[in-house]
C-alpha positions in Angstrom: 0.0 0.0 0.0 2.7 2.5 1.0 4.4 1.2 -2.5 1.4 2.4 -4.4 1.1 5.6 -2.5 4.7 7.1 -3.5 4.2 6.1 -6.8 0.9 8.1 -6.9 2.8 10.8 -5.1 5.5 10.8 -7.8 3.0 10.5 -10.7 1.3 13.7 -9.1 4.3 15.4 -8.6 5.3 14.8 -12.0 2.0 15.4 -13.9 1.9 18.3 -11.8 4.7 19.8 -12.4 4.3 19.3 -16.3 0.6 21.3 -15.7 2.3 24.2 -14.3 4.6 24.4 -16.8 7.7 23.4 -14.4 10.2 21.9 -16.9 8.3 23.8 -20.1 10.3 26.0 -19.6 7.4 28.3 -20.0 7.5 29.5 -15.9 11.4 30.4 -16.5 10.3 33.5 -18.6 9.4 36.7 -16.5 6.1 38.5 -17.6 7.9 41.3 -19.2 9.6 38.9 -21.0 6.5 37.1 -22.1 5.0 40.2 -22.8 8.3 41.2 -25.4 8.2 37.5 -26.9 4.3 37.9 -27.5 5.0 41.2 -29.6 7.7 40.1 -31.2 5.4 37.1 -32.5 3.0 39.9 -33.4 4.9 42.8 -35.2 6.6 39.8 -37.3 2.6 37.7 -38.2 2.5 34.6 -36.6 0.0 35.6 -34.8 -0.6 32.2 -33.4 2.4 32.0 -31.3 1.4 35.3 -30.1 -1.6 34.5 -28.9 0.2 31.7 -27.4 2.5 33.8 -25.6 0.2 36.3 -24.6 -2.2 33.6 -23.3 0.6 32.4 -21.3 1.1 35.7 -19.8 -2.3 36.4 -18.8 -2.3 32.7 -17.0 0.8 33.1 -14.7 0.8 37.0 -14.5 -2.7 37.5 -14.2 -1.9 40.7 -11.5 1.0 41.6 -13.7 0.6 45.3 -15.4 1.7 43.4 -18.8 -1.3 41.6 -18.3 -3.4 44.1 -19.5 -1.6 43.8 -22.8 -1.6 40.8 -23.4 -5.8 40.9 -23.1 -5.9 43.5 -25.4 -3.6 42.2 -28.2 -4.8 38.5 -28.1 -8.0 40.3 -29.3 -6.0 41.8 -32.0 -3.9 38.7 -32.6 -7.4 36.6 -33.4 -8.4 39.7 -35.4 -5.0 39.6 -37.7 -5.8 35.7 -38.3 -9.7 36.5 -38.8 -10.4 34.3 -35.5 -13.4 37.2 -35.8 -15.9 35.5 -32.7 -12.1 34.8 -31.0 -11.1 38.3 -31.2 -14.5 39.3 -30.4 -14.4 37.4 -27.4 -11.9 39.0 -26.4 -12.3 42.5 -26.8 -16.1 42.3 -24.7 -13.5 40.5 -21.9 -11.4 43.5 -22.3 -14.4 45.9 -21.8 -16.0 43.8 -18.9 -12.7 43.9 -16.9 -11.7 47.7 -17.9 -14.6 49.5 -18.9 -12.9 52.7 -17.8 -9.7 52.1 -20.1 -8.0 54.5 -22.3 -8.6 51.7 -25.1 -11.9 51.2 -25.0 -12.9 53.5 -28.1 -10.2 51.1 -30.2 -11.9 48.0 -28.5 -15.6 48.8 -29.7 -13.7 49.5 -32.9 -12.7 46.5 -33.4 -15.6 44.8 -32.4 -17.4 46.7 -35.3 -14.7 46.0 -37.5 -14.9 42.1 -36.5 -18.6 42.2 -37.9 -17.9 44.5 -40.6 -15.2 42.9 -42.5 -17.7 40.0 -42.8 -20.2 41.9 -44.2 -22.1 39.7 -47.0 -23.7 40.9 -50.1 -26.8 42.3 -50.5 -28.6 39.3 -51.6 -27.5 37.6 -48.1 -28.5 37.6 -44.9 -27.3 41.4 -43.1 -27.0 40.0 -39.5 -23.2 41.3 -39.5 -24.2 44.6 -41.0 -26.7 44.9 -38.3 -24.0 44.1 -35.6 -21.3 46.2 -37.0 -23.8 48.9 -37.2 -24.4 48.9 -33.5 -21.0 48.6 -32.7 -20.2 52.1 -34.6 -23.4 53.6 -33.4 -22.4 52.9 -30.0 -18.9 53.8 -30.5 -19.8 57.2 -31.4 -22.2 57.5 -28.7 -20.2 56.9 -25.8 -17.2 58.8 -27.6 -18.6 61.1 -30.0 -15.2 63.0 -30.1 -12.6 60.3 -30.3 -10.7 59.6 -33.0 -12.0 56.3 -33.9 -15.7 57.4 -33.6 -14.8 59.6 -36.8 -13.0 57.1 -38.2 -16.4 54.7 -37.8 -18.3 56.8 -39.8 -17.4 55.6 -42.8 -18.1 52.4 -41.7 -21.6 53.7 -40.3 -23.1 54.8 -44.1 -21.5 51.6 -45.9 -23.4 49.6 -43.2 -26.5 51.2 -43.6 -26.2 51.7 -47.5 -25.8 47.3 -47.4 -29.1 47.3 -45.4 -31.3 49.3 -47.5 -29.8 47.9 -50.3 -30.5 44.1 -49.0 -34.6 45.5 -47.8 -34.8 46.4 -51.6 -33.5 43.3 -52.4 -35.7 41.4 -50.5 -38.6 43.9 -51.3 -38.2 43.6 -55.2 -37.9 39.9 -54.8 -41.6 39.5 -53.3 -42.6 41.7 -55.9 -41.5 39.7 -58.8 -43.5 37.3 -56.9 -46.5 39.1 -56.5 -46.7 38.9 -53.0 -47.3 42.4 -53.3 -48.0 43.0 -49.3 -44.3 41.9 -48.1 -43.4 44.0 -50.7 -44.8 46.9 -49.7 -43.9 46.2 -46.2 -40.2 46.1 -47.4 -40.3 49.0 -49.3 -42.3 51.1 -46.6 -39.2 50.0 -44.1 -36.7 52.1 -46.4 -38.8 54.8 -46.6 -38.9 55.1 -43.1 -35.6 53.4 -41.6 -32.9 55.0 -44.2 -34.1 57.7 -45.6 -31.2 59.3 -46.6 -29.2 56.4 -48.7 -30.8 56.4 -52.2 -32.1 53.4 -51.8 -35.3 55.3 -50.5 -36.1 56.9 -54.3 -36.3 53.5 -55.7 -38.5 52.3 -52.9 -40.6 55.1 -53.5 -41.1 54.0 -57.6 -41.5 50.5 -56.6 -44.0 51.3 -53.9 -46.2 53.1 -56.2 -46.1 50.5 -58.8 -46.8 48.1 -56.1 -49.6 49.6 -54.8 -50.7 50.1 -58.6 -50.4 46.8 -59.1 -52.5 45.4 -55.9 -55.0 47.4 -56.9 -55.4 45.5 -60.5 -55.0 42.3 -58.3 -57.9 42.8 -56.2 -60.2 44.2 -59.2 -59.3 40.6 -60.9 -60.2 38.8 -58.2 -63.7 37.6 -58.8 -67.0 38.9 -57.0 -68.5 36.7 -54.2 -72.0 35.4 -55.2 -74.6 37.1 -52.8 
C-alpha cells in the first residue's frame, strides 16, 4: 500500500509539475519577457504563437501590469488571423474587466470592425451589418469625439447603404412574386428606416407600382355570389 502511495505521489508530482509548466520552460520566462516575446510574434505575423504567448502571460501573471496587454492584443492577434468570434471574445473580456480604459474607443472599434469585415452581399443575410452597425453607433455614442468614432463613420453609411440595399432586395424579390404586401412592407421599411441612402427613391417607384399593381390584383379577383 505505502508502494502504491509514493508512486501516486510521484506521478502527481510529475504530472503536476508538467501542468504548471515546471520543466516547459514556460515559468522560466518573466512576464515582461512574455510580454516582449508575445509582440515580437506579433509585429513579425505569426500571430498564433502570439496569442500563445500572450495567453501564457495572462495565465501566470494575471496581476501583472503586462497583463493588460496581453488581453488587449490576443484580441487583435485573433483579429490579424480573422479568428473574428475569438477576437470578439476578447475585446467584450477586455471591456468587462476595464470598462474605464484609455482603449476602449479602439476596442468597440474592433468589435465593429470584427462584424464589418464580414459583411455579406446584398442578396444575403445582413445579420453582420446589423452588428457592426451597432458597434459604430455605440462607439460614437459613448465617444462622439474620439478619433476612432470619426473614423467609424465611414463604416456607419457603408453599413447602412448594405441594409437598405438588402430590404430592396428582399422587397423587389416578393414583388416579382407578387406577394405584393411583403413587398410593400419592405419598401415602406426604407422609406422610413434609411431615408437618406438612395435606396429610399427606388422604394418610392416601386412602392407606387406596387400599390398600382394590388389594386389590379384585387379588381381581378372575382366577386362573391350574394
Amino acid at each position: 500500500m505505502k508502494r502504491f502511495a509514493f508512486i501516486f505521489l510521484v506521478l502527481f508530482t510529475v504530472s503536476g509539475c508538467a501542468w504548471l509548466g515546471f520543466g516547459t520552460g514556460e515559468t522560466n520566462k518573466s512576464a515582461i519577457e512574455l510580454a516582449h516575446e508575445g509582440m515580437d510574434h506579433y509585429n513579425g505575423g505569426s500571430y498564433h504563437k502570439a496569442v500563445k504567448s500572450f495567453q501564457t502571460l495572462k495565465d501566470w501573471y494575471p496581476f501583472s501590469k503586462y497583463a493588460m496587454l496581453a488581453e488587449l492584443k490576443m484580441g487583435d492577434a485573433h483579429y490579424q488571423q480573422k479568428d473574428y468570434e475569438e477576437a470578439i471574445a476578447s475585446y467584450e473580456e477586455f471591456e468587462n474587466l476595464h470598462p474605464r480604459n484609455e482603449a476602449i474607443p479602439y476596442v468597440i472599434y474592433q468589435i465593429g470592425r470584427c462584424y464589418f469585415d464580414r459583411l455579406e452581399t446584398v442578396d444575403r443575410d445582413q445579420a453582420n451589418g446589423r452588428l457592426a452597425l451597432a458597434a459604430f453607433q455605440r462607439l460614437r455614442r459613448k465617444f462622439p469625439q474620439d478619433p476612432y468614432a470619426l473614423q467609424a463613420s465611414a463604416h456607419i453609411q457603408k453599413s447602412i447603404q448594405n441594409l437598405a440595399e438588402h430590404e430592396f432586395h428582399v422587397g423587389f424579390y416578393y414583388y416579382k412574386a407578387k406577394n405584393y404586401k411583403a413587398a410593400m412592407g419592405r419598401f415602406k421599411a426604407i422609406i422610413e428606416n434609411y431615408p437618406d441612402t438612395g435606396v429610399h427613391i427606388k422604394a418610392l417607384q416601386y412602392l407606387t407600382v406596387t400599390e398600382k399593381s394590388m389594386a389590379g390584383k384585387l379588381q381581378e379577383q372575382p366577386k362573391k355570389k350574394s
